[in-house]
N, C-alpha and C positions, 0 to 999 in steps of 0.2 A: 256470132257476135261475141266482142269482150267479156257480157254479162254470162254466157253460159259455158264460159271455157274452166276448162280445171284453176288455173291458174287464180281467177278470179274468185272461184269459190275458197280456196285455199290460203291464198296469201295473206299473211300478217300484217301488210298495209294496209292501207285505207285507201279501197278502190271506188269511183262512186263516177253516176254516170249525171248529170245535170243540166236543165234547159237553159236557153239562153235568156229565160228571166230569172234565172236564179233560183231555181227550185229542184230538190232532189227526185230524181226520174229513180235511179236504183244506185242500191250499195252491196259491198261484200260485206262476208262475218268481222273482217279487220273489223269493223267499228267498233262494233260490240267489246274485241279484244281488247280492244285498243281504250277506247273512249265510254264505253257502256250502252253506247247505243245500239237498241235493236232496229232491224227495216223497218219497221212499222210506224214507230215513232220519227221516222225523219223524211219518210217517202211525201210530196206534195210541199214539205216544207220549206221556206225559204234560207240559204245556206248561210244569207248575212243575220237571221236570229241565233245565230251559234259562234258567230264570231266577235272578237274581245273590241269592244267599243274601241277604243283608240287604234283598231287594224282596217274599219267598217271602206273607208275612202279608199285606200291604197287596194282596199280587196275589190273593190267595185271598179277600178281603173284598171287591173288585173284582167276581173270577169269578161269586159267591154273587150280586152285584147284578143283572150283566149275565141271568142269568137271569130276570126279570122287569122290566124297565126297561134304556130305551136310556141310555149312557154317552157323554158325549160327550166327556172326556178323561180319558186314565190316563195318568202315567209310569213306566215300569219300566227296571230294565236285564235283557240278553237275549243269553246267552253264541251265540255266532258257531260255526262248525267251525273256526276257529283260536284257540279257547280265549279271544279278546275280549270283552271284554261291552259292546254299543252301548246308546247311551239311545232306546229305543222310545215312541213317544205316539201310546197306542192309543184307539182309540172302537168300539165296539161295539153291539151291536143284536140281541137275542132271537127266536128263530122257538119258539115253546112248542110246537107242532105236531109239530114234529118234533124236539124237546128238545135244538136245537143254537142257535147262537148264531155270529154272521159281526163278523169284528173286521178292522179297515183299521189298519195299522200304517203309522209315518212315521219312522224312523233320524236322529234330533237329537244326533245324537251330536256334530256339529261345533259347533250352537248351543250343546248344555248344556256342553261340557267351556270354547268361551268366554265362557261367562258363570260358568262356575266359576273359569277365570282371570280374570277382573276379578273376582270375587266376593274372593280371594287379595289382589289388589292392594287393591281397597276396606278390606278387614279387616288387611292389613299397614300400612297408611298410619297416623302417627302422631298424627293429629287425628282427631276426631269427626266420621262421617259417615251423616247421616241423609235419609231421603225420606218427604215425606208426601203423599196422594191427597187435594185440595180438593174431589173429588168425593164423597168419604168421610167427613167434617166431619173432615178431616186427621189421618185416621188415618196410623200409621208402616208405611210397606212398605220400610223399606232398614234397619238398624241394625246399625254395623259393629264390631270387637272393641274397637277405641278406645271409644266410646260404651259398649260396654258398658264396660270398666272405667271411663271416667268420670264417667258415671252411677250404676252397680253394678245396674245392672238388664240380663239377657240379651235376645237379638235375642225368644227366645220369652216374654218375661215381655212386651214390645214391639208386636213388629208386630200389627198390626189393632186396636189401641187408640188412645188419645187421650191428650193431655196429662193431660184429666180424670181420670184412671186412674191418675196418680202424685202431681204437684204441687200446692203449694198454689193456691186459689183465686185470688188475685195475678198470681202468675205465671202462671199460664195461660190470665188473660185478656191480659198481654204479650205471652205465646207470640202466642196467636191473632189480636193485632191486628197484630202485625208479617206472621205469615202471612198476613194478608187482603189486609195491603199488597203484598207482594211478588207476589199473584196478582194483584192488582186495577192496576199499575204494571204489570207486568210485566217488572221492571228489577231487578238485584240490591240489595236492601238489606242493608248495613251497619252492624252494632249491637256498636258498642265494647265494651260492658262489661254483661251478666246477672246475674243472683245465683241460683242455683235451689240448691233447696233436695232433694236426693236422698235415697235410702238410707243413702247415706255419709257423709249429711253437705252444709255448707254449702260452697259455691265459687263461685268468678267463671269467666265464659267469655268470650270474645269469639268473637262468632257471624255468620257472612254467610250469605244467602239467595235463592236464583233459581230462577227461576219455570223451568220443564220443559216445554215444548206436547205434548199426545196427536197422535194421526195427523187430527186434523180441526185442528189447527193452534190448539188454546184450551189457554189456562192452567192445566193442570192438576194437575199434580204440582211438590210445590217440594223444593229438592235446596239442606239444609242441611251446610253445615260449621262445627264448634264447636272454639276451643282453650281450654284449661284456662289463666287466664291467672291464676290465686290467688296461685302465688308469683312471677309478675311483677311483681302487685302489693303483696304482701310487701318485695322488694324495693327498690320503686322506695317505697314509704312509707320503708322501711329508711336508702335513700339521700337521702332527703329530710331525715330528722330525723338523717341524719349530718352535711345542706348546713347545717342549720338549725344545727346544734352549733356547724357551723366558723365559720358566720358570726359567731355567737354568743360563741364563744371568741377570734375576731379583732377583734370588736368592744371585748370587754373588753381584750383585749391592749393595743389602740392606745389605750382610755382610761387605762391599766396604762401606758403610756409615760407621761402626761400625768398622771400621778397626783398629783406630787409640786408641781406650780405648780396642781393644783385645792385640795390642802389646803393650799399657802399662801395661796393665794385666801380661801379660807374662814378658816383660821387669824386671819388680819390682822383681817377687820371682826368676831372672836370679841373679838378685844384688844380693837379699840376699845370694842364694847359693854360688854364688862366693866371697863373702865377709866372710861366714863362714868358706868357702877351705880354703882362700887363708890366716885368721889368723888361720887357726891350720897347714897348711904350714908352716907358720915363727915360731910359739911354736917350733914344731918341728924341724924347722932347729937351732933355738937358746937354743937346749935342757929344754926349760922349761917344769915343770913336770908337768902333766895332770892329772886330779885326774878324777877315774871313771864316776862321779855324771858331772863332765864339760864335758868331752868329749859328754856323753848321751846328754844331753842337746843340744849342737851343733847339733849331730846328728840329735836327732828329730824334730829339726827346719829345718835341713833342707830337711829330708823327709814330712816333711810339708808341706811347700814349694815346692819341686816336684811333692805332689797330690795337689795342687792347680794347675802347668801348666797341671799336666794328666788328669784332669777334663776338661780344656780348650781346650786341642789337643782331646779332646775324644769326646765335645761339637760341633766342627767344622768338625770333619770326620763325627759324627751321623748327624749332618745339612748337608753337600756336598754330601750326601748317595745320590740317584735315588729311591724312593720306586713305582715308578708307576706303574709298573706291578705288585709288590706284595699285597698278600692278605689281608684285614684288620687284625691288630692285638690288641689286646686287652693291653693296656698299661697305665702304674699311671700316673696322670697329672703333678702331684709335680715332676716327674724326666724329663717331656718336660719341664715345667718353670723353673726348676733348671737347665736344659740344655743351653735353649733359655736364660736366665739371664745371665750365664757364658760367654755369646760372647756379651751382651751391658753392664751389669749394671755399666761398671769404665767408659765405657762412657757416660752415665746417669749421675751418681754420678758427674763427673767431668762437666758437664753442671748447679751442683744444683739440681738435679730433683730427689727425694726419689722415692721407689719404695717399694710397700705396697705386699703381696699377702694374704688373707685369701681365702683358698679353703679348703673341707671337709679332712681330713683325709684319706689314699690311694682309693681316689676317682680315676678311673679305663676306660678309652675309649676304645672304642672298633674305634680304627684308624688308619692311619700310622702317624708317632708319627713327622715323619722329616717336612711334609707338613703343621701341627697343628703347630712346632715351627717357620715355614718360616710365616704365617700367622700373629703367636703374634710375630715376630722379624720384621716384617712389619709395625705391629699396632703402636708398640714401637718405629721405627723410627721414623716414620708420628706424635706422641705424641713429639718427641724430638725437632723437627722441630715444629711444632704449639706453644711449651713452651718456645721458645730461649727470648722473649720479654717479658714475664708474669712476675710476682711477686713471686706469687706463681704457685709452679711448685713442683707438684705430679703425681704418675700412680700406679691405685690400682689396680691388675688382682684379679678378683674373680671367685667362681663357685658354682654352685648350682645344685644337682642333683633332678627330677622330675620322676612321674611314664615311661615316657615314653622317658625323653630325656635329656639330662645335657647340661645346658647353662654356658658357662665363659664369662666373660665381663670382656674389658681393659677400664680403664677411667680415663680420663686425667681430670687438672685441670680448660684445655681450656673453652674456651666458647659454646663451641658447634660449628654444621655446618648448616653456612646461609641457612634459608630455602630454598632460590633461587636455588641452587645449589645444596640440599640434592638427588635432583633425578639422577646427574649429575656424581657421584664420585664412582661411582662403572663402569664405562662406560671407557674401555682401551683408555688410552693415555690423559684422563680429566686431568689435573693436577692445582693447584695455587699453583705453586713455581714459581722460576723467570727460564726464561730459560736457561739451562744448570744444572737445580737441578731436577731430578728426569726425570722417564721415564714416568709416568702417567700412570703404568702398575698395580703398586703394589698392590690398593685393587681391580683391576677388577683379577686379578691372584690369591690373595687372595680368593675372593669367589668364580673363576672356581674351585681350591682346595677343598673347602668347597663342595661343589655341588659334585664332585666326590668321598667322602666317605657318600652320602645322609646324607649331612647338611645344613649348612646356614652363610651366613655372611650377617650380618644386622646393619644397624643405629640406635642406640636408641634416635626416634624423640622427644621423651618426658621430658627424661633427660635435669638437666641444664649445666650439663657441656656435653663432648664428650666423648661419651660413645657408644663402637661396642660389637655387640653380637655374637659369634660362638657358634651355636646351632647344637648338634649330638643328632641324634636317639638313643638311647640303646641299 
């Protein structure tokens, strides 16, 4: 018999042999080692006075089995003679014969209590963390309290399921092909941005994934982490259409300076046209004869005149365009500066201030053409404003193309900028105007601009007078 084999007198488990109502028939020394108990005190006794009240059912549903079929694992917990309860993992084995039943116990007490602390730490951690078996068609065997609340589904609604079991179709052919990669790689994959669609509702995640190896060293298990990234992206949309406002509101600002030489611009060739109508009006109302050669002449002064305000009205809708989400395009400088010019130069001109450009011949950017003129229609206010006290008062744009990058420079007659300050003026909201003149946006907007077709907006330290550089790549 089991009970009087070496084995059993010997072993450090907890051998014990038990009736089929539950009473201990015989034990080894394990007990004792183990739990404190001597045979004496547990012989006759029943095995559920020892076991931890909330284990009492599932042991009793167990016991009912082992009497007819070998078990090959239980866990319970199993109060001690010092009042502790260890976590026991028992297997067991029937003898119908003699209507008892031999069960080998193993004290995992030190395994279950750490893996109940990482189990704490996994469920305390404030991102989503899940595991799924590729041997399983990845089903979920980990899901932690994060996940549950940010899915709204529990570990038990959960584990031993499949995506197919919640989401939509869509999605969980994504799930599944990212999972397939991450086994079939075996390298962690990175997936910026999800959409799934829950209990709760729609959100965004940002999810990483790595493959886990079993004990034969294969791909088996993959150990996801999920963040809830909805109001990041709320946010940063938030933030964008507040970038888009400003730029927007500093765009009209700086056409808002230059407002008052675009409608005498326009103002002027309105005169002329209606001063040429309105004498070939009276010719004709006082039948005087019009000889071919006059009338033409009229005329094409005052189609003239009309493409000088269609340049202007075409200068102001290409400047009020949006180009932010469009793609760089490759465009002649001479038709941004002749654009950008048509909305300041009368009011340039009318302050005194010439305005020079030598640039190459259909020299060619590859940029968006409206943000390059909000820039120099920037530089040129900022020029207009510096010049109002000067003497002399000039602004020469030039350009220069290089192997690898084409630079324009705007430079005024000014003096330059006080070193004090040079580090100062590209920095949103710096300004020296008086207050109520300007936003102190313009050149830090300016070269965000610049920066987002990978260019540059820069101070030329060296120069004696004020001179800014907008430098594009090719």
């Amino acid at each position: 018999m089991l009970e009087k084999s070496p084995f059993f007198t010997l072993s450090s488990d907890l051998l014990c042999l038990c009736d089929f109502e539950g009473h201990f028939v015989d034990i080894n020394n394990g007990w004792e080692q183990v739990l404190g108990w001597k045979k004496e005190e547990l012989i006759s006794y029943s095995y559920y006075d020892f076991v931890h009240p909330d284990d009492i059912q599932k042991t009793l549903e167990i016991s009912l089995r082992v009497q007819t079929e070998e078990v090959s694992y239980f866990l319970n917990r199993f109060r001690g003679k010092n009042g502790k309860y260890h976590w026991i993992s028992w297997s067991g084995k029937p003898d119908s014969k003699k209507n008892i039943f031999y069960a080998l116990g193993k004290d995992v007490s030190d395994n279950i209590n750490h893996q109940q602390f990482l189990k704490q730490v996994i469920d305390s951690l404030p991102i989503a963390i899940f595991c799924k078996d590729a041997k399983k068609n990845f089903q979920f065997t980990l899901w932690n309290k994060t996940a549950e609340k940010l899915w709204g589904l529990t570990s038990a609604d959960v584990l031993g399921k499949t995506d197919e079991n919640f989401f939509p179709k869509e999605q969980c052919d994504f799930f599944r092909k990212k999972d397939q990669e991450t086994i079939d790689q075996g390298v962690l994959i990175d997936i910026p941005e999800e959409i799934v669609d829950s209990p709760i509702g729609r959100f965004f995640i940002h999810t990483q994934k790595v493959p886990l190896k079993n004990a034969q060293g294969e791909n088996q298990f993959l150990l996801g982490i999920s963040e809830d990234i909805t109001e990041k992206k709320r946010m940063a949309q938030s933030l964008e259409d507040a970038r888009m406002q400003t730029l927007q509101n500093e765009k009209m600002a700086t056409l808002g300076e230059m407002a008052g030489g675009i409608a005498h611009e326009i103002n002027n060739p309105l005169s002329v046209i209606i001063g040429h109508t309105t004498n070939l009006k009276e010719k004709l109302k006082n039948n005087i004869t019009l000889t071919t050669k006059d009338l033409l002449t009229t005329l094409e002064k005052i189609e003239e005149t009309g493409f000088r305000i269609h340049k202007i009205i075409k200068s102001l809708r290409i400047f009020s365009r949006n180009e932010d989400n469009d793609p760089l395009e490759e465009v002649k400088l001479e038709e941004i500066i002749n654009n950008t010019l048509a909305l300041c130069e009368k009011k340039l001109l009318s302050k005194n201030i010439s305005v020079t450009v030598e640039i190459p011949k259909n020299l060619k950017l590859k940029a968006h053409a409206t943000q390059i003129s909000q820039v120099l229609l920037n530089l040129l206010s900022n020029s207009q404003d510096a010049l109002e006290l000067l003497q002399e008062k000039w602004i020469k744009i030039e350009a220069n193309e290089y192997k690898r990058e084409i630079e324009i420079t705007v430079t005024d007659s000014g003096n330059g900028i006080h070193s004090s300050i040079q580090n100062k003026i590209m920095n949103p909201f710096f300004t020296t105007k008086e207050p109520g003149y300007g936003t102190g946006l313009g050149l830090s907007i300016s070269a965000s601009l610049m920066r987002r077709q990978n260019g540059e907006l820069l101070l030329d330290h060296n120069h004696k007078n004020t001179r800014f550089i907008l430098r594009l790549k090719k």
